[in-house]
PATORSE-232107 format. One record per residue: residue number from 1; residue in one letter; x, y, z of N, C-alpha, C in turn. Coordinates in nm, 2 decimals. Atoms other than C-alpha are relative to their C-alpha. Last residue first. Layout:
[site NUM,A,[X,Y,Z],[X,Y,Z],[X,Y,Z]]
...
END
This chain:
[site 92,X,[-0.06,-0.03,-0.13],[-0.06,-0.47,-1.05],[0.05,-0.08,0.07]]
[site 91,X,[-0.17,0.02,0.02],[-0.20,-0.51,-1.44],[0.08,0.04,0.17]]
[site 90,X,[0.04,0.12,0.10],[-0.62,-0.59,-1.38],[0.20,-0.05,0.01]]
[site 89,X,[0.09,0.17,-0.08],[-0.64,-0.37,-1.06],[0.05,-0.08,-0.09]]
[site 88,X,[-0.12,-0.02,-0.09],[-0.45,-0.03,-1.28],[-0.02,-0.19,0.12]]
[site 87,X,[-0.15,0.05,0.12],[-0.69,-0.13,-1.61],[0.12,0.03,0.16]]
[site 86,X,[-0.06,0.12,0.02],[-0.95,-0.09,-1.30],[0.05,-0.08,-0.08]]
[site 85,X,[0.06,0.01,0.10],[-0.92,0.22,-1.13],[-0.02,-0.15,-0.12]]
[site 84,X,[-0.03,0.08,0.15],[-0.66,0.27,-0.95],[-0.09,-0.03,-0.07]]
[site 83,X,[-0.06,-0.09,0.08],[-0.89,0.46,-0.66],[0.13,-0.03,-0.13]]
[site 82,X,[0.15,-0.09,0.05],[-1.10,0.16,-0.59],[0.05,0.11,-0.06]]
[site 81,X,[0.07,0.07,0.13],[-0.77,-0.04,-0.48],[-0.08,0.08,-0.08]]
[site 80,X,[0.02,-0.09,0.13],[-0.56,0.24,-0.28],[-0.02,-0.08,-0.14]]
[site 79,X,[0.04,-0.13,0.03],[-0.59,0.15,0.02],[-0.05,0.06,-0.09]]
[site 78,X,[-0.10,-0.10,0.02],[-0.49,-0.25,-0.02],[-0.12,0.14,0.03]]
[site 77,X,[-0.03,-0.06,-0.13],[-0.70,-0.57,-0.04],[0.12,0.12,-0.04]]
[site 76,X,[-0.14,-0.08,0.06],[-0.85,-0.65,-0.42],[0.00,0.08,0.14]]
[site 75,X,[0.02,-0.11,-0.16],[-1.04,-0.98,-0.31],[0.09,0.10,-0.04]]
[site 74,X,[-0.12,-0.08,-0.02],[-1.01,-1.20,-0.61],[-0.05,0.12,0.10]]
[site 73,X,[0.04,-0.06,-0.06],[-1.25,-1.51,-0.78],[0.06,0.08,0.12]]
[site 72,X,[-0.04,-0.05,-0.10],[-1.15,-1.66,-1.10],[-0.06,0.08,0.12]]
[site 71,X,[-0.09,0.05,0.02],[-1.23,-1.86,-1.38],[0.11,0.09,0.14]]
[site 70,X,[-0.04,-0.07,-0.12],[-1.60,-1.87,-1.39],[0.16,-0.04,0.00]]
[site 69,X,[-0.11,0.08,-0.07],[-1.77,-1.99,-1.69],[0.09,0.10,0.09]]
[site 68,X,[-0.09,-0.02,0.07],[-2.10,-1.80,-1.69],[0.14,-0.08,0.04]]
[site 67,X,[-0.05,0.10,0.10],[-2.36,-1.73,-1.47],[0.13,0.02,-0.06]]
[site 66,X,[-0.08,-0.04,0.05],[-2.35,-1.44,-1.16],[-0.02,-0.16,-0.06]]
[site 65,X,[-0.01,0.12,0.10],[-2.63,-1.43,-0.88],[0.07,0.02,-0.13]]
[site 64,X,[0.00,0.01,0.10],[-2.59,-1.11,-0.63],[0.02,-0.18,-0.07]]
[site 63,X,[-0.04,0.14,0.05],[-2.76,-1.08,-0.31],[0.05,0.02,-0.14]]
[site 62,X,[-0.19,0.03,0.00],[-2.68,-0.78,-0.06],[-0.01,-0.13,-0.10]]
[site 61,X,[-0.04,0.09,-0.07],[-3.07,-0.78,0.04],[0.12,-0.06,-0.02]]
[site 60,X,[0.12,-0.03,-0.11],[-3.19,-0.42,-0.06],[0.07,-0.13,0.07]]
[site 59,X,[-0.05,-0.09,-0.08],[-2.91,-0.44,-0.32],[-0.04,0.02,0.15]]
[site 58,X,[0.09,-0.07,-0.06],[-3.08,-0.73,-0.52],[0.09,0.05,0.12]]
[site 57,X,[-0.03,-0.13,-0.08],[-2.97,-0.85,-0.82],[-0.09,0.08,0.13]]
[site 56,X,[0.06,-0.14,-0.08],[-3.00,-1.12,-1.02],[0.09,0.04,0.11]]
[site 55,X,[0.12,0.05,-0.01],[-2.88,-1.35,-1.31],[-0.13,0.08,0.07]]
[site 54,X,[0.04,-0.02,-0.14],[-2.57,-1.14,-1.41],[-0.22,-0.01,0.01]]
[site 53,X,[0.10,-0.09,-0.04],[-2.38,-1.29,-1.68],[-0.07,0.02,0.11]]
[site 52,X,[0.08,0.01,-0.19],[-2.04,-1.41,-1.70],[-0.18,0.12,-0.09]]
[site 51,X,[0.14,0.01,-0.01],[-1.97,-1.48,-2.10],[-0.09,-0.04,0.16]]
[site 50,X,[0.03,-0.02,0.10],[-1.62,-1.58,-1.94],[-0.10,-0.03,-0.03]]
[site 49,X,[0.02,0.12,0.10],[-1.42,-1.53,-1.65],[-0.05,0.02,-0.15]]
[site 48,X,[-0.11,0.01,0.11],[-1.33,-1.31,-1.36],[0.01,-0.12,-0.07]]
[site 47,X,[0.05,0.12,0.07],[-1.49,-1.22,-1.05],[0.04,-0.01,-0.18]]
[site 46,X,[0.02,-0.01,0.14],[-1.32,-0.92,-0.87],[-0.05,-0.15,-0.05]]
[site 45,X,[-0.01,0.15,0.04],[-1.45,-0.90,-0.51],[0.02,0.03,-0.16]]
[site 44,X,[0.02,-0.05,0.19],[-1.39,-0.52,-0.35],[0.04,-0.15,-0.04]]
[site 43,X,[-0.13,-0.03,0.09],[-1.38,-0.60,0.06],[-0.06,0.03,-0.15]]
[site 42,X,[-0.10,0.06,-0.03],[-1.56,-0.79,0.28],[0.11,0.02,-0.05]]
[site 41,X,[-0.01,-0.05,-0.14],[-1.89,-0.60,0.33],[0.15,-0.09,0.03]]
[site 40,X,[0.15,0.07,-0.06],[-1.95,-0.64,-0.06],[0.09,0.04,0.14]]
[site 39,X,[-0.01,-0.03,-0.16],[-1.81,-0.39,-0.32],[-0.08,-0.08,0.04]]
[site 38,X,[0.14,-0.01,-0.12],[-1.86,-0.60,-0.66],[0.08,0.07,0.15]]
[site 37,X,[-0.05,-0.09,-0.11],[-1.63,-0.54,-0.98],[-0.11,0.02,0.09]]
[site 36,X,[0.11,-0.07,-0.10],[-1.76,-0.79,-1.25],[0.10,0.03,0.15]]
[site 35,X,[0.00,-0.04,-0.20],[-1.56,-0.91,-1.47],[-0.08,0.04,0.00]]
[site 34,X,[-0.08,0.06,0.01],[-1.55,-1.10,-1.88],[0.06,0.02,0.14]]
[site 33,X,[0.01,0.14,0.01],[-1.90,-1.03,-1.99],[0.10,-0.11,0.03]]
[site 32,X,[0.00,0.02,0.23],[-1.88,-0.69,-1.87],[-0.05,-0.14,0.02]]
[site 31,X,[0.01,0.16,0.04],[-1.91,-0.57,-1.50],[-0.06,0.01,-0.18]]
[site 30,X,[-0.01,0.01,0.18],[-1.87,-0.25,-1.29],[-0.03,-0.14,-0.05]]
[site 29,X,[-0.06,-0.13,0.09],[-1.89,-0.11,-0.94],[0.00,0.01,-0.18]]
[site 28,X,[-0.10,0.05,0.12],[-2.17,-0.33,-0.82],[0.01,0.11,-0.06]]
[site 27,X,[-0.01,-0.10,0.04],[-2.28,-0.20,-0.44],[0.07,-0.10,-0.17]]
[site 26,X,[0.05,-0.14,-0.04],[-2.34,-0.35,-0.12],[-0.01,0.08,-0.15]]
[site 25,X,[-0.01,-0.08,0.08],[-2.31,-0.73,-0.17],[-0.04,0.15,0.02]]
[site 24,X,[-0.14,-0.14,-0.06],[-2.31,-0.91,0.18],[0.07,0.10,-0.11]]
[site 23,X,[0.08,-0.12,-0.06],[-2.43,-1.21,-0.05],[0.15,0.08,0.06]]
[site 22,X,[-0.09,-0.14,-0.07],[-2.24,-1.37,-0.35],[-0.12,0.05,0.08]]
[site 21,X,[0.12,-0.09,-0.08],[-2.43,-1.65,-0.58],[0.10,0.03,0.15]]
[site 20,X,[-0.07,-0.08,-0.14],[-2.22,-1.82,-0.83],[-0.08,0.09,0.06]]
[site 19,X,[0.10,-0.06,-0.10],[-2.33,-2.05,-1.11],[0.09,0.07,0.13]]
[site 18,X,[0.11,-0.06,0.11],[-2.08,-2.22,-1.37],[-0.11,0.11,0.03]]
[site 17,X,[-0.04,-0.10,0.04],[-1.78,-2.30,-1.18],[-0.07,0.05,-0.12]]
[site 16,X,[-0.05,0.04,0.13],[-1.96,-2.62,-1.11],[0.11,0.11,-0.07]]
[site 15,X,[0.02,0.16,0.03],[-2.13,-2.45,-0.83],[0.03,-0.07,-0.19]]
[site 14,X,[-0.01,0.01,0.15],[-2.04,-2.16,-0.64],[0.03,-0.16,-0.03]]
[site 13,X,[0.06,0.17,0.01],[-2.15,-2.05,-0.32],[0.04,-0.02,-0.13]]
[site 12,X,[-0.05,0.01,0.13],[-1.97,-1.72,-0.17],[-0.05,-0.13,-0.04]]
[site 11,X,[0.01,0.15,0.07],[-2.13,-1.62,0.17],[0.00,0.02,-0.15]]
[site 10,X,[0.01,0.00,0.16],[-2.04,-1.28,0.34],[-0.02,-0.14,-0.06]]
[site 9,X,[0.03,0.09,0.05],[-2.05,-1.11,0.67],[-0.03,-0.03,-0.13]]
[site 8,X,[0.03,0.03,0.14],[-1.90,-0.87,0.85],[-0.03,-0.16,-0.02]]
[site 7,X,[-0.09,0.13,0.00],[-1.91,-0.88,1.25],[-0.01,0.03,-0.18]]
[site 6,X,[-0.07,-0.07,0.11],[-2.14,-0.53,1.34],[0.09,-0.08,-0.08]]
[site 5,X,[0.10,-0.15,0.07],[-2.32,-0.70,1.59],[0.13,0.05,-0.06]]
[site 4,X,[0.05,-0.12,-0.13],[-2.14,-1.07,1.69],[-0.04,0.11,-0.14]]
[site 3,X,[-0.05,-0.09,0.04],[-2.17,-1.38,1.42],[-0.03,0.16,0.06]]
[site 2,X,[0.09,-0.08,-0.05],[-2.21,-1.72,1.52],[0.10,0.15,-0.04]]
[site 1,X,[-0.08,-0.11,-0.03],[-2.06,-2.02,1.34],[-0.09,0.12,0.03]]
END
């Protein structure tokens, strides 16, 4: 698949729902051991599980790596996601 200039782009790989590796990451808004709130060039990704932890990180090349049982993965589309805040995200 070929991708014109400015085209977003994002690859999601996840393996066993144990390992997950996210590019096209711009920015991580938040993250415990139970989410992680990532801006990536596709939207605001909520990831959502248990004892997630964060392998690596690298901003400079959009890559994040994410352990932990994995139990969900959520695109929060709308206006006014990032401004709710994210007890308003979690119950909506």
């Amino acid at each position: 698949m070929e991708y014109g200039r400015g085209a977003k782009h994002q690859e999601v790989r996840m393996l066993n729902r144990k390992a997950l590796e996210i590019s096209g990451v711009s920015n991580v808004d938040s993250f415990d051991s139970e989410e992680f709130l990532l801006e990536t060039a596709c939207g605001y990704l909520a990831v959502r599980g248990q004892d997630l932890q964060m392998k690596s990180l690298s901003l400079e090349q959009g890559q994040v790596s994410i352990e932990g049982q994995i139990h969900s993965l959520v695109y929060l589309d709308g206006a006014g996601a990032k401004s709710k805040g994210l007890l308003g995200k979690l119950f909506r």
